[in-house]
C-alpha positions as CSV (number, residue, x, y, z in Angstrom):
1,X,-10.9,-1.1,26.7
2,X,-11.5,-2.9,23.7
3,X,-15.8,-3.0,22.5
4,X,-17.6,-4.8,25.3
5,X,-14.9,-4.9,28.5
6,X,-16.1,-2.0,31.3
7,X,-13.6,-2.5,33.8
8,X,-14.2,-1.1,37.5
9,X,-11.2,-0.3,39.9
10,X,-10.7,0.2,43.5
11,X,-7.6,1.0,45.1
12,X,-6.9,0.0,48.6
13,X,-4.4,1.2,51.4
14,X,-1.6,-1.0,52.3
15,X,-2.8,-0.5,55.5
16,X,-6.5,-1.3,55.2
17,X,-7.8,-4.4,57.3
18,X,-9.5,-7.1,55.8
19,X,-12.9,-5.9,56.8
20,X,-12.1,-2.7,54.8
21,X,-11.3,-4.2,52.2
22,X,-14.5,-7.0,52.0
23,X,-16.4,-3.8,52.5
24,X,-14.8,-2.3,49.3
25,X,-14.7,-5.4,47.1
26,X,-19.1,-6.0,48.2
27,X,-19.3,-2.2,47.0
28,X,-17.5,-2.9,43.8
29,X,-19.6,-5.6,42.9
30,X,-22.8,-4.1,44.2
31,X,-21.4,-1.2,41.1
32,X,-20.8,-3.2,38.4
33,X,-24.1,-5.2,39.2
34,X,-26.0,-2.4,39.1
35,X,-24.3,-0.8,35.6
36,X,-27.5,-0.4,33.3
37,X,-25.5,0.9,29.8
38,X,-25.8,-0.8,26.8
39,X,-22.5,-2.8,24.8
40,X,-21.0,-4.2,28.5
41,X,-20.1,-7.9,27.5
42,X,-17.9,-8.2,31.0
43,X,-17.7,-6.3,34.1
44,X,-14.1,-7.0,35.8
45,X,-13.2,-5.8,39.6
46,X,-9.7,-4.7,39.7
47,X,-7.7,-3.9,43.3
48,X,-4.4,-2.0,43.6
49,X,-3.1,0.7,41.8
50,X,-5.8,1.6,38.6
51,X,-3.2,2.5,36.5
52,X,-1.2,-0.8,37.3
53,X,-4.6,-2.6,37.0
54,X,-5.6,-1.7,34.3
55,X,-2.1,-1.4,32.2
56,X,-2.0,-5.1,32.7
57,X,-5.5,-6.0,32.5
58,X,-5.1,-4.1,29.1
59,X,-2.5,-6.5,27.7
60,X,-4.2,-9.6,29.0
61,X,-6.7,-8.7,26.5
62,X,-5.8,-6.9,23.8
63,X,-7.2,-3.8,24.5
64,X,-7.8,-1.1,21.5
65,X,-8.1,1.8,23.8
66,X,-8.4,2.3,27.5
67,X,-10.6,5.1,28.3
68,X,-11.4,7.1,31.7
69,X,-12.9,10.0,32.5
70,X,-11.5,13.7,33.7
71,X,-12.7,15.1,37.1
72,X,-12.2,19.3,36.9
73,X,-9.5,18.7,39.5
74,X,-7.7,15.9,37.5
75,X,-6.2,16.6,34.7
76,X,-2.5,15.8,32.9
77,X,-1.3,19.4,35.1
78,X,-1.7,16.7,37.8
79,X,1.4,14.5,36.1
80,X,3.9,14.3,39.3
81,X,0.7,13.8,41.7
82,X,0.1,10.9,40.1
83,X,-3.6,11.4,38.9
84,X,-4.9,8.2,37.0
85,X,-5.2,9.5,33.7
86,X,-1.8,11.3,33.9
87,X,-0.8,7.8,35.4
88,X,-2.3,5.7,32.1
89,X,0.1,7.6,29.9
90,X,2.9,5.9,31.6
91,X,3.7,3.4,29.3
92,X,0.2,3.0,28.5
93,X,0.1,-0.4,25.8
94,X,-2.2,1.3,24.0
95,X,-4.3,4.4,22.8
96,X,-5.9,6.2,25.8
97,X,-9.0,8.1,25.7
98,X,-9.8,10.9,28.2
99,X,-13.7,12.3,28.4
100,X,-14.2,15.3,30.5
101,X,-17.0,15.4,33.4
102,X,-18.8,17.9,31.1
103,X,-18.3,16.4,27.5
104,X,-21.8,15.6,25.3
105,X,-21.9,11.6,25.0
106,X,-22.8,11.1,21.6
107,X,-21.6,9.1,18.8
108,X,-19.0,11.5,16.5
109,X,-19.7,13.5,14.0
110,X,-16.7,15.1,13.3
111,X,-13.3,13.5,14.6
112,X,-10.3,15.6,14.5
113,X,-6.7,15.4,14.6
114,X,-3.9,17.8,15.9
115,X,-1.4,18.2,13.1
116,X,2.2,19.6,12.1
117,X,3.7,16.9,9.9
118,X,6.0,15.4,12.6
119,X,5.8,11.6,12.6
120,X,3.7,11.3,16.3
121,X,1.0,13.6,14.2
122,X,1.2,11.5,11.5
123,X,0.5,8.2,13.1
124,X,-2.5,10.3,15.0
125,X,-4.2,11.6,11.6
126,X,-3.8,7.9,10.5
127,X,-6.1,6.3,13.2
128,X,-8.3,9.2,12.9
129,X,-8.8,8.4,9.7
130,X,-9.7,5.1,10.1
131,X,-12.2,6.2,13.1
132,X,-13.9,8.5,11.1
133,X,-14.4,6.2,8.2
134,X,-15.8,3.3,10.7
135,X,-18.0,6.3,12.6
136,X,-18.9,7.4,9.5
137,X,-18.0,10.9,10.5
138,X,-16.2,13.9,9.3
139,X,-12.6,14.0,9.9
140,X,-10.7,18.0,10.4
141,X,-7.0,18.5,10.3
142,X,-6.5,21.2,12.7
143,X,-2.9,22.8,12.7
144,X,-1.2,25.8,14.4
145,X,0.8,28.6,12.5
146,X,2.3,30.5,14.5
147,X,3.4,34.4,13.4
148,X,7.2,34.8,13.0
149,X,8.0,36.8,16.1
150,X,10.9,38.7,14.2
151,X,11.8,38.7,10.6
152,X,14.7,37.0,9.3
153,X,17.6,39.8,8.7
154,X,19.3,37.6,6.3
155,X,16.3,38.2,3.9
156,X,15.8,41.4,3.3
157,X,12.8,42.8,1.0
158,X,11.4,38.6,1.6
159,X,8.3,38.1,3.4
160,X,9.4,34.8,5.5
161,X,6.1,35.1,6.9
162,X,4.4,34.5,3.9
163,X,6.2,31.9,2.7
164,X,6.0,30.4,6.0
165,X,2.6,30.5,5.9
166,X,2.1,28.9,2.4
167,X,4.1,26.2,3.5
168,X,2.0,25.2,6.2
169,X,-0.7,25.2,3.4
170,X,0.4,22.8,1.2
171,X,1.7,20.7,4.6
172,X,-1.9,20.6,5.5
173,X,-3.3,20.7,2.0
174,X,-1.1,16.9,1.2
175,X,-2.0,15.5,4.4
176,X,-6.0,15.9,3.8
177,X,-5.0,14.5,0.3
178,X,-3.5,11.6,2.0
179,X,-6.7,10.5,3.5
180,X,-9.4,8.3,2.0
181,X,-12.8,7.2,2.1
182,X,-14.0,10.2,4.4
183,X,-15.0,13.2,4.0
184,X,-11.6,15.8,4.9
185,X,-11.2,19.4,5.4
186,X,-8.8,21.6,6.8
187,X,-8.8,24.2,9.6
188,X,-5.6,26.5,10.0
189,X,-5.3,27.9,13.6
190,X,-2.8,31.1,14.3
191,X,-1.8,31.9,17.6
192,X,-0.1,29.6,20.3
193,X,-1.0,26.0,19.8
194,X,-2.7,24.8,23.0
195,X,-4.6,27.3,23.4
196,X,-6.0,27.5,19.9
197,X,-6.5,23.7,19.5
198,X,-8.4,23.7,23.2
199,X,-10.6,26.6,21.4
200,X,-11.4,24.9,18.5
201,X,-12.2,21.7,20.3
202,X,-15.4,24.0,21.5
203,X,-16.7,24.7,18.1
204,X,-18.3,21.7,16.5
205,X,-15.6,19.0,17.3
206,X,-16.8,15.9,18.9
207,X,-13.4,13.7,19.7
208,X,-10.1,14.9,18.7
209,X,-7.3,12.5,18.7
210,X,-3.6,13.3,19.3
211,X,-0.5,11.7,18.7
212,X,2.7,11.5,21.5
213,X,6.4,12.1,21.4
214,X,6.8,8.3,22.3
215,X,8.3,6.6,25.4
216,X,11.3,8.4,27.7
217,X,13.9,6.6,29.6
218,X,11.6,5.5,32.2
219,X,9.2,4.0,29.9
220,X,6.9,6.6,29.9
221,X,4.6,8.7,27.5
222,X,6.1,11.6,26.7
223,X,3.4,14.7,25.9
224,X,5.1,17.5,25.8
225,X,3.6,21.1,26.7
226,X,1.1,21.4,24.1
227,X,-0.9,18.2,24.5
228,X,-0.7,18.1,28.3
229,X,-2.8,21.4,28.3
230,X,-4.8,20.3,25.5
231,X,-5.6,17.1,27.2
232,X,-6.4,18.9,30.4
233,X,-8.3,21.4,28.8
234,X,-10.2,20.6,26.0
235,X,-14.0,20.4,25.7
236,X,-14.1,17.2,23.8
237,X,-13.1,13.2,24.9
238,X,-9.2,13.5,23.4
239,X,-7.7,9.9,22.3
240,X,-3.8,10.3,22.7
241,X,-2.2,7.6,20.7
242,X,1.3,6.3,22.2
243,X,3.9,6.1,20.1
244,X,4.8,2.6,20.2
245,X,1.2,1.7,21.3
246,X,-0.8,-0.3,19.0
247,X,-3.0,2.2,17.3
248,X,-5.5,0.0,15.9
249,X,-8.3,1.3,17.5
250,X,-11.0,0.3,15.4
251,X,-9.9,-3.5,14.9
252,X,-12.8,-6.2,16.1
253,X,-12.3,-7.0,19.9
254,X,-11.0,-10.5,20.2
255,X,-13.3,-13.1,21.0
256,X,-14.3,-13.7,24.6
257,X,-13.7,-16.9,26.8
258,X,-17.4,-17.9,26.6
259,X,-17.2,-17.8,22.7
């Protein structure tokens, strides 16, 4: 949510009685009464569906970023179950941050950012930026090459591979160029995507941020293969940024009623 909102969600059978249901909404508040962390300006209990909940509570406020943690059982694999994180995705309105159960809670020091030129990665490497220069952290392009699997027969005596590679060079090389005020460098992965990006994610990254393919027919977030698993698996909170999501994620909250 945006800085100061730490929302709290239930969800409740169709079928539960009223007693039920008094007994969950007392152990809600009894929760958020007892939350001792530092920053929470509200505390908001929220019945029904939590992605429903807090999709609209989201765009009653403004929210920068929704975030929610990852259970080792509950990740985007979990899509057609209907996990809640998979479920925020859905036409989330705007960025979404995932932590793992496991992940060290500290403020960044280095954010990085999935990238292969395509416009979603783009958008991604642009909030990045902006995070890193408010965080005041280090900001790493990490992109995938992936080996030719067979050489081109059209040119013979060339090596496509090469020049492949040295393409993706100067992709990555322009794209760190791009970026100002923060300190950039550039870290070429080879081998399959996911799996590389997850492994990297385990070597000095603190928050990696992704972009998505945009919304499907149905309204929805559309991943794709790669940033499922790398969502699901990565050892570091991941901030997927929707496509048509507002990706200002470091603007100032907006005021509160109070104010």
């Amino acid at each position: 949510m945006h800085a100061g909102v730490s929302p709290l969600y239930a969800q409740v059978g169709i079928d539960a009685g009223p007693e039920l249901f008094e007994a969950l909404r007392r152990h809600g508040e009894e929760v958020l009464g007892g939350l001792d962390v530092p920053g929470i300006a509200e505390r908001v209990l929220l019945d029904g569906s939590p992605a429903q909940a807090l999709h609209e509570l989201a765009e009653e406020r403004g929210a920068s970023i929704i975030a929610v943690g990852l259970t080792q059982r509950e990740g985007l694999e979990r899509l057609v179950a209907g996990s809640v994180p998979a479920s925020l995705l859905h036409g989330s309105p705007c960025p979404v941050l995932t932590v793992p159960a496991d992940a060290r809670i500290a403020p960044p020091r280095v954010v990085a950012v999935a990238y292969d030129g395509r416009p979603e990665s783009r958008r991604a490497l642009d909030a990045a930026g902006r995070l890193a220069t408010v965080l005041q952290a280090e900001l790493e392009l990490l992109g995938t090459f992936e080996p030719a699997v067979a050489a081109n027969p059209l040119a013979s005596g060339v090596d496509v591979e090469a020049d492949l590679h040295a393409a993706f060079v100067r992709l990555m090389e322009e794209a760190a160029a791009s970026v100002s005020g923060v300190r950039v460098r550039n870290r070429i992965l080879v081998g399959g995507p996911g799996h590389e990006i997850v492994e990297a994610t385990r070597e000095g990254v603190d928050l990696l941020v992704t972009g998505s393919r945009g919304y499907g027919p149905l309204r929805s977030v559309v991943l794709g293969s790669v940033s499922r698993f790398v969502v699901d698996h990565a050892a570091c909170p991941v901030l997927v940024i929707p496509r048509t999501a507002e990706a200002e994620v470091d603007r100032e909250p907006p005021p509160s009623a109070d104010e």
